[in-house]
SEVEX-983249 format. One record per atom (N, C-alpha, C, O): residue in three letters; atom name; y, z, x. Coordinates in nm, 3 decimals, m for minus. Each point is the difference from the previous one (the first is absolute). Example, Ala and Ser with C-alpha at 12.3 -4.5 7.8 and 13.67 -1.06 7.14 Angstrom:
2
+--------+-------+---------+---------+---------+
! kolkol ! marnu !       y !       z !       x !
+--------+-------+---------+---------+---------+
!    ALA !     N !  m0.569 !   0.780 !   1.319 !
!    ALA !    CA !   0.119 !   0.000 !  m0.089 !
!    ALA !     C !   0.120 !   0.000 !   0.090 !
!    ALA !     O !  m0.002 !   0.066 !   0.104 !
!    SER !     N !   0.107 !  m0.138 !  m0.139 !
!    SER !    CA !   0.119 !   0.006 !   0.082 !
!    SER !     C !   0.109 !   0.073 !  m0.077 !
!    SER !     O !   0.111 !   0.017 !   0.051 !
+--------+-------+---------+---------+---------+
This chain:
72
+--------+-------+---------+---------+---------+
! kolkol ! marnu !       y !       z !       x !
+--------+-------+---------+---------+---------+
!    UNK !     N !  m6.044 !   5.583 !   9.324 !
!    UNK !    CA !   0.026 !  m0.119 !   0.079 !
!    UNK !     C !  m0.052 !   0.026 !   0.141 !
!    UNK !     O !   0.036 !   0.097 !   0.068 !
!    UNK !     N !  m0.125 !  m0.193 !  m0.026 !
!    UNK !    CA !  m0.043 !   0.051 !   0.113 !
!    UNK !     C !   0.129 !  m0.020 !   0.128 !
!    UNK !     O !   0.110 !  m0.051 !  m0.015 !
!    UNK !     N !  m0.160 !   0.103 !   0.121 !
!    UNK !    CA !   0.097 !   0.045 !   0.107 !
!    UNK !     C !   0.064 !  m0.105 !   0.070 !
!    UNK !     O !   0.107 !   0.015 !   0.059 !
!    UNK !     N !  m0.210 !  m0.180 !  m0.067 !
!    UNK !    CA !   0.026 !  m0.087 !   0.101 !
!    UNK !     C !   0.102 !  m0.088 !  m0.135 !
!    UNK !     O !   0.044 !  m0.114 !   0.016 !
!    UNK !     N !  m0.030 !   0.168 !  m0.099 !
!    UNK !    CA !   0.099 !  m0.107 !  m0.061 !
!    UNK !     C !   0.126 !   0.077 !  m0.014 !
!    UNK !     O !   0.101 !  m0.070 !   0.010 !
!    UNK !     N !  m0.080 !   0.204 !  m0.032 !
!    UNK !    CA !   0.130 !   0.088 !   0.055 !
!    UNK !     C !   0.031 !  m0.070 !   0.130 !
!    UNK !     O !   0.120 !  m0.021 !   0.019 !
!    UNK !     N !  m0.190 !  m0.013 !   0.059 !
!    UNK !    CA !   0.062 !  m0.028 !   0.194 !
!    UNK !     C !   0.074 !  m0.110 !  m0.032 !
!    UNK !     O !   0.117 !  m0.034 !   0.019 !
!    UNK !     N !  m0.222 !  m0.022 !  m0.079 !
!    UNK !    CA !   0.051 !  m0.199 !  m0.026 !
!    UNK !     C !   0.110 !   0.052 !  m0.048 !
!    UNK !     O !   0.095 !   0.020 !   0.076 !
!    UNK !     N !  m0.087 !   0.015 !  m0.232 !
!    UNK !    CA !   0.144 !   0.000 !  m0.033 !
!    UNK !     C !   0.122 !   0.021 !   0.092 !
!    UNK !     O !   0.092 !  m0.075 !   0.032 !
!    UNK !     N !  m0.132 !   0.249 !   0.013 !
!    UNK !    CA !   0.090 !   0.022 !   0.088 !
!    UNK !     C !   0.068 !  m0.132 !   0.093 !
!    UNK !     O !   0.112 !  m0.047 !  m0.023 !
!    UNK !     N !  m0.200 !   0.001 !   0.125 !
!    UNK !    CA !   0.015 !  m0.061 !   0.094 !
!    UNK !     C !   0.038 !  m0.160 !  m0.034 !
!    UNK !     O !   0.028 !  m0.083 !   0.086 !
!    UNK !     N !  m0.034 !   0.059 !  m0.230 !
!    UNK !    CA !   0.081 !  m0.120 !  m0.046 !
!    UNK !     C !   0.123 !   0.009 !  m0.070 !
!    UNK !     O !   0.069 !  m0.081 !  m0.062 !
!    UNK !     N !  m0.055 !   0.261 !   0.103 !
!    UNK !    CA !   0.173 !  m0.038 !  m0.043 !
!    UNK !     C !   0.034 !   0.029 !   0.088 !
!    UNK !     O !   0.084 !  m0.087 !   0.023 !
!    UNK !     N !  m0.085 !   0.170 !   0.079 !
!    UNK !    CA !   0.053 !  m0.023 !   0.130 !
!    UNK !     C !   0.018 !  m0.126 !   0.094 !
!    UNK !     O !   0.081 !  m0.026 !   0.090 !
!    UNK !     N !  m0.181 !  m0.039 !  m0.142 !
!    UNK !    CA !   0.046 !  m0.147 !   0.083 !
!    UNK !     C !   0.086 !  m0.050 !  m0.089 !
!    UNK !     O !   0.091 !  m0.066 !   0.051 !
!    UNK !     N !  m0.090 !   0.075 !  m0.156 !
!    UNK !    CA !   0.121 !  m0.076 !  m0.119 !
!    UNK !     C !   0.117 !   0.054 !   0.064 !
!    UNK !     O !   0.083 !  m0.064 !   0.064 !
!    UNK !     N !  m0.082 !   0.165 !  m0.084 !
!    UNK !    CA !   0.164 !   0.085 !   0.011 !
!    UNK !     C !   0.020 !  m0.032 !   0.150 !
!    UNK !     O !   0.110 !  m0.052 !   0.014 !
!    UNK !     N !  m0.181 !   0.065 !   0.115 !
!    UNK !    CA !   0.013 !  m0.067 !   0.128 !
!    UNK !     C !   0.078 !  m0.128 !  m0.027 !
!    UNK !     O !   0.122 !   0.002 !   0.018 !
!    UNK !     N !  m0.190 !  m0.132 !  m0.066 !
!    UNK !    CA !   0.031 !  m0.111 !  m0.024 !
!    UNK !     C !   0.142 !  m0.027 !  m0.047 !
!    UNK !     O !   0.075 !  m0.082 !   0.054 !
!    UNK !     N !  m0.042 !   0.167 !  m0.169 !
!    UNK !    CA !   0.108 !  m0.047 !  m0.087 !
!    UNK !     C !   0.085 !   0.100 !   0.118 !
!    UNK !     O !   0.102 !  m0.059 !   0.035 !
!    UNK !     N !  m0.114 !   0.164 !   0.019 !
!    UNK !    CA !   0.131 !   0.038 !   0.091 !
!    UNK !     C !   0.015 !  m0.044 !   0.132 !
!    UNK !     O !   0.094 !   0.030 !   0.074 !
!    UNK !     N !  m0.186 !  m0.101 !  m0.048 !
!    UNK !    CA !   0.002 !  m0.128 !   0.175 !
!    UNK !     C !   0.058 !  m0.141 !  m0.054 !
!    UNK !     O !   0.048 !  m0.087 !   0.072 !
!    UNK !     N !  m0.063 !   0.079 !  m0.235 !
!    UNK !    CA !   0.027 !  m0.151 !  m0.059 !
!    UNK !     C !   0.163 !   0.001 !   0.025 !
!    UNK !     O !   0.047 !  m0.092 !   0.067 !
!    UNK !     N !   0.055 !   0.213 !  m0.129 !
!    UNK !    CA !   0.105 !   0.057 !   0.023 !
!    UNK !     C !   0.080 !  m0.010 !   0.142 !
!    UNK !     O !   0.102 !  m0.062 !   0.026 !
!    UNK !     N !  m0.204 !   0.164 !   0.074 !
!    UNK !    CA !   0.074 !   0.074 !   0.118 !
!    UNK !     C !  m0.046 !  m0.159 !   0.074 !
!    UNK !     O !   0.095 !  m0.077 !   0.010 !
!    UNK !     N !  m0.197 !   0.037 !   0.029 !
!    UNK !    CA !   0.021 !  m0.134 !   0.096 !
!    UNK !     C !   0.049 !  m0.099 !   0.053 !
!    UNK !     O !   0.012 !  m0.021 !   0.121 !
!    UNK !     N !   0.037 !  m0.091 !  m0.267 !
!    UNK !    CA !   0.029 !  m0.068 !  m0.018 !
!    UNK !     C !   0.162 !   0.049 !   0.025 !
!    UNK !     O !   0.060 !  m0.099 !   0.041 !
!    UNK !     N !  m0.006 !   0.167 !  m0.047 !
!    UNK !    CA !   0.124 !   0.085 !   0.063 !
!    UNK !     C !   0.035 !  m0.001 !   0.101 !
!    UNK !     O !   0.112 !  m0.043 !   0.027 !
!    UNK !     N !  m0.210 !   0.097 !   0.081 !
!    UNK !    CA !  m0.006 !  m0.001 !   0.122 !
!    UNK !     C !   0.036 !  m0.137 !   0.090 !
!    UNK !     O !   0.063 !  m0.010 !   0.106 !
!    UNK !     N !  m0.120 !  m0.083 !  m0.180 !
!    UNK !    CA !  m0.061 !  m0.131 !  m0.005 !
!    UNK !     C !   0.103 !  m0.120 !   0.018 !
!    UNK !     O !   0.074 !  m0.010 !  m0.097 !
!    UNK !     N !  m0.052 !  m0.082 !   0.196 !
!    UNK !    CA !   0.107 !  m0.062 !   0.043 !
!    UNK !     C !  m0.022 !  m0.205 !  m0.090 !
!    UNK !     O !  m0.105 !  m0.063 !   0.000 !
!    UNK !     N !   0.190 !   0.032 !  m0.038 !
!    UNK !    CA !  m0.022 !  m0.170 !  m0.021 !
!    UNK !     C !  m0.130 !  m0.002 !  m0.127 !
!    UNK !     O !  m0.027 !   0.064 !  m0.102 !
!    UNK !     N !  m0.026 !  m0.171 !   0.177 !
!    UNK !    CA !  m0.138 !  m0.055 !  m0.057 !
!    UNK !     C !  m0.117 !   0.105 !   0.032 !
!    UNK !     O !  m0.111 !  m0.001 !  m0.054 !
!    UNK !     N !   0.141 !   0.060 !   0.117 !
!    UNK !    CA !  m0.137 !   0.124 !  m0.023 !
!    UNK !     C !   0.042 !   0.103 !  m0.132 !
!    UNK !     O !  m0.088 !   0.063 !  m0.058 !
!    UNK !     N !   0.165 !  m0.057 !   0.036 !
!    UNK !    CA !   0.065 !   0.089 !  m0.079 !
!    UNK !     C !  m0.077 !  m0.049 !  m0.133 !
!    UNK !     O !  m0.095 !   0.074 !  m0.026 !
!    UNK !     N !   0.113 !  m0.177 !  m0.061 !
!    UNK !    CA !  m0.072 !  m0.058 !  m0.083 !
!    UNK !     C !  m0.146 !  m0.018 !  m0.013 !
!    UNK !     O !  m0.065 !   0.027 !  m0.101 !
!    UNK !     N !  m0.002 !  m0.093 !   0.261 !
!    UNK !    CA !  m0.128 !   0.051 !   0.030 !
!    UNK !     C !  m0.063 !   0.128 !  m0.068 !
!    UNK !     O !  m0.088 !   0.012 !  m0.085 !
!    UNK !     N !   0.167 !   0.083 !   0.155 !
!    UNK !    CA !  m0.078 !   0.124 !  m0.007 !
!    UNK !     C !   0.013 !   0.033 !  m0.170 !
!    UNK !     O !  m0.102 !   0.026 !  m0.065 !
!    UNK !     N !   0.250 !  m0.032 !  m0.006 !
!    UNK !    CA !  m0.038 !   0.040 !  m0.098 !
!    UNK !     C !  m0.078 !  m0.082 !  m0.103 !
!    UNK !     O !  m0.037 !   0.067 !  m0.097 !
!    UNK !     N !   0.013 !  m0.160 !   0.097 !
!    UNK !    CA !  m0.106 !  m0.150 !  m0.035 !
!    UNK !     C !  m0.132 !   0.125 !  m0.017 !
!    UNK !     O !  m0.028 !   0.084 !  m0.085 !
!    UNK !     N !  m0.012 !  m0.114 !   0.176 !
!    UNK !    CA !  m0.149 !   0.075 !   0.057 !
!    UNK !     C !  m0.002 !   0.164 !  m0.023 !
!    UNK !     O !  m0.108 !   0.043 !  m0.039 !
!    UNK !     N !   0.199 !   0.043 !   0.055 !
!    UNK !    CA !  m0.036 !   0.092 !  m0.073 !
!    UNK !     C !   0.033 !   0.016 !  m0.084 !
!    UNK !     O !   0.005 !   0.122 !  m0.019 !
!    UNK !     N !   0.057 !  m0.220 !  m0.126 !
!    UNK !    CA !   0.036 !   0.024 !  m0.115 !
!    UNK !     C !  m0.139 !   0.003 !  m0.075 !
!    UNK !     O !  m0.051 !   0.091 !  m0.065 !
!    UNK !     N !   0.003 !  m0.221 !   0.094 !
!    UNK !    CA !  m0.148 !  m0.100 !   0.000 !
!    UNK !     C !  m0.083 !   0.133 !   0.010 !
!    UNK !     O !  m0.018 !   0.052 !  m0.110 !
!    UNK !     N !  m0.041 !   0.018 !   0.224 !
!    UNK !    CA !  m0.071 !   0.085 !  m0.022 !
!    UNK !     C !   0.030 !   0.149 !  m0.035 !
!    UNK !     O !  m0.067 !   0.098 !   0.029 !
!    UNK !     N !   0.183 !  m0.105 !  m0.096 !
!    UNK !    CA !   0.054 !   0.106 !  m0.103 !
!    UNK !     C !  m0.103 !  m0.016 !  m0.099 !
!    UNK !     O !  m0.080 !   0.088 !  m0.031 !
!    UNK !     N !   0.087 !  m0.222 !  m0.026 !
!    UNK !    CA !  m0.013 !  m0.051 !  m0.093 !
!    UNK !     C !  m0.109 !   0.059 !  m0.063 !
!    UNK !     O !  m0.012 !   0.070 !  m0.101 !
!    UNK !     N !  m0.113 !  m0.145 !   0.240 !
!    UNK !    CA !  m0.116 !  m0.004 !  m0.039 !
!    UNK !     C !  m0.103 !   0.114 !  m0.009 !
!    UNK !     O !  m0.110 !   0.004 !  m0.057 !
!    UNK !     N !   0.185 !   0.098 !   0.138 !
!    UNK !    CA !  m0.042 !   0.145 !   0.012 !
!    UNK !     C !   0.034 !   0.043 !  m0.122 !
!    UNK !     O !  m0.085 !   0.059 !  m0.066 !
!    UNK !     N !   0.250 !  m0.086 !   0.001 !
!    UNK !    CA !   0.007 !   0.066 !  m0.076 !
!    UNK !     C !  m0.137 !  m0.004 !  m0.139 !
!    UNK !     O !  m0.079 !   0.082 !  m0.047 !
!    UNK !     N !   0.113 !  m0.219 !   0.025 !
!    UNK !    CA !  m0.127 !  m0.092 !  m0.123 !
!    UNK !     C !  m0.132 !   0.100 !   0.042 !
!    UNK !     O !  m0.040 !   0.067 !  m0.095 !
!    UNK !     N !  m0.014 !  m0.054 !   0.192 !
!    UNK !    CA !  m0.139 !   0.043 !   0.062 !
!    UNK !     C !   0.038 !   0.147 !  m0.030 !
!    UNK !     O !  m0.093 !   0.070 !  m0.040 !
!    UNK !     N !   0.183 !  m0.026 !   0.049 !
!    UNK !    CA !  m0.028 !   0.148 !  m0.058 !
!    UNK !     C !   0.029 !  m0.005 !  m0.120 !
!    UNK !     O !  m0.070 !   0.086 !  m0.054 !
!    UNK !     N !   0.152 !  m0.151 !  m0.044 !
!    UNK !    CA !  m0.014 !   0.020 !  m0.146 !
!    UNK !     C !  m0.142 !  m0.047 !  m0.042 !
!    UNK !     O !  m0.064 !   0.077 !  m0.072 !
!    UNK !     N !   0.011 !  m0.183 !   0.105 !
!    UNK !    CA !  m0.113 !  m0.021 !  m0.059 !
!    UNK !     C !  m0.068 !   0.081 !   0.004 !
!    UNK !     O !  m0.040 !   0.044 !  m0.108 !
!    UNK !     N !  m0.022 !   0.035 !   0.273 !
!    UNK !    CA !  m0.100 !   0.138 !  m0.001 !
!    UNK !     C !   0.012 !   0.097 !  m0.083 !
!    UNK !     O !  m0.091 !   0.055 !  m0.062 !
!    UNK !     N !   0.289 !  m0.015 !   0.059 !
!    UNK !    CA !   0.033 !   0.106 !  m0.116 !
!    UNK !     C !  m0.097 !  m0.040 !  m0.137 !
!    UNK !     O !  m0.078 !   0.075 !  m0.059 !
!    UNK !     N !   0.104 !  m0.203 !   0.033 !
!    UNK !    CA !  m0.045 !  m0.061 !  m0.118 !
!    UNK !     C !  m0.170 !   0.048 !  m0.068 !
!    UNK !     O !  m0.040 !   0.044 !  m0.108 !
!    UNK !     N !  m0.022 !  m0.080 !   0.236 !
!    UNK !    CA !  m0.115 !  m0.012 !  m0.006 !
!    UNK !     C !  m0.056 !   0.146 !  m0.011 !
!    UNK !     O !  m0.096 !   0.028 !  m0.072 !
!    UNK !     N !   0.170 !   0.072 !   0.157 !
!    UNK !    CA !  m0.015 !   0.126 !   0.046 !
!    UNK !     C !  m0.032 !   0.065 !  m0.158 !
!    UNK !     O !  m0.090 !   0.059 !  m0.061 !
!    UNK !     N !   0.252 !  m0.123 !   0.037 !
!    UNK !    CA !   0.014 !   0.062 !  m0.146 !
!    UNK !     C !  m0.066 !  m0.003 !  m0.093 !
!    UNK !     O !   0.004 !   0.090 !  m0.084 !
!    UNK !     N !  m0.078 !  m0.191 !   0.074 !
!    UNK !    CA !  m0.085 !  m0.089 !  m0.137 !
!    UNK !     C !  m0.126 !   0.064 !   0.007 !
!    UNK !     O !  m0.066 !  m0.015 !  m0.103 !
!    UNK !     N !  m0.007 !   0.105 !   0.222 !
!    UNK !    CA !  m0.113 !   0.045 !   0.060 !
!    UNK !     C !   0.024 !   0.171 !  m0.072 !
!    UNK !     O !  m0.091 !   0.060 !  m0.058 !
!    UNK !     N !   0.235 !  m0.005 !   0.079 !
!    UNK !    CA !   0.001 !   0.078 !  m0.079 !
!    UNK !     C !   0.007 !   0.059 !  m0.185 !
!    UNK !     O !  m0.028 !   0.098 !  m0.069 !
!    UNK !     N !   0.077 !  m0.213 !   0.063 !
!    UNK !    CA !   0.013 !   0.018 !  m0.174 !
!    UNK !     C !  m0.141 !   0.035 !  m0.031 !
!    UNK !     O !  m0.109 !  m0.040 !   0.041 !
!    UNK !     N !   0.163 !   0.166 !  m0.164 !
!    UNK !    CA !  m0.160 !   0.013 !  m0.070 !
!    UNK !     C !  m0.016 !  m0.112 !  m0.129 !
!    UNK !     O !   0.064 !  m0.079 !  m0.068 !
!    UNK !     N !  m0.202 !   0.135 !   0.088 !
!    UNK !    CA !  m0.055 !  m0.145 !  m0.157 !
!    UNK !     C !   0.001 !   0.142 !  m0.064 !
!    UNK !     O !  m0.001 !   0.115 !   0.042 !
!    UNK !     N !   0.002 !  m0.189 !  m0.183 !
!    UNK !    CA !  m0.009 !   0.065 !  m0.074 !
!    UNK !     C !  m0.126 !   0.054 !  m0.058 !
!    UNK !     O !  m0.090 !  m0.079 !   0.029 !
!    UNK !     N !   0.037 !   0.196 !  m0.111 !
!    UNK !    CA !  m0.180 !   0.003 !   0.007 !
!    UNK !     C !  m0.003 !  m0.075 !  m0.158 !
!    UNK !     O !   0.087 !  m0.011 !  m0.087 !
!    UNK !     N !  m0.202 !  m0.027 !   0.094 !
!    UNK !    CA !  m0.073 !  m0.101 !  m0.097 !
!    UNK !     C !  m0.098 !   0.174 !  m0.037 !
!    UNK !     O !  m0.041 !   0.086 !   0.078 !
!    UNK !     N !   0.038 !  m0.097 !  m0.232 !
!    UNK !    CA !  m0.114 !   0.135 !  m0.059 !
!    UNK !     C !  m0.090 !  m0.163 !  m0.070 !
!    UNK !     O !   0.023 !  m0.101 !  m0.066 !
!    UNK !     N !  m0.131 !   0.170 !   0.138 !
!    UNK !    CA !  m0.116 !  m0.072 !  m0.055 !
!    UNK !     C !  m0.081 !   0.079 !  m0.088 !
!    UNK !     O !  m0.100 !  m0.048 !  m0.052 !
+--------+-------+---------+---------+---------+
């Protein structure tokens, strides 16, 4: 696997796991109608980070499977 898709990975679960523990700790902090705000918006791009790294996993993954050999 080349090196620049180890980083990606890496660096798209760190923003995941960022996301989902600011989605938590913020909205906490967080007084009234901002309170909802914030967790609105970073649930939302929980979300979409999360989807964006399963799919790459996905894709990552599908790049590794072997074929099987064909004897000609």
């Amino acid at each position: 696997m080349p090196v620049w898709k180890v980083l990606l990975i890496v660096a798209l679960a760190c923003i995941c796991l960022t996301l989902a523990m600011a989605t938590i700790a913020i909205p906490i902090a967080q007084e009234g109608v901002q309170r909802w705000a914030w967790l609105g918006g970073l649930l939302t791009a929980t979300i979409v980070m999360g989807t964006l790294f399963v799919l790459f996993l996905r894709h990552a993954g599908n790049a590794l499977d072997a074929k099987p050999r064909t004897h000609t």
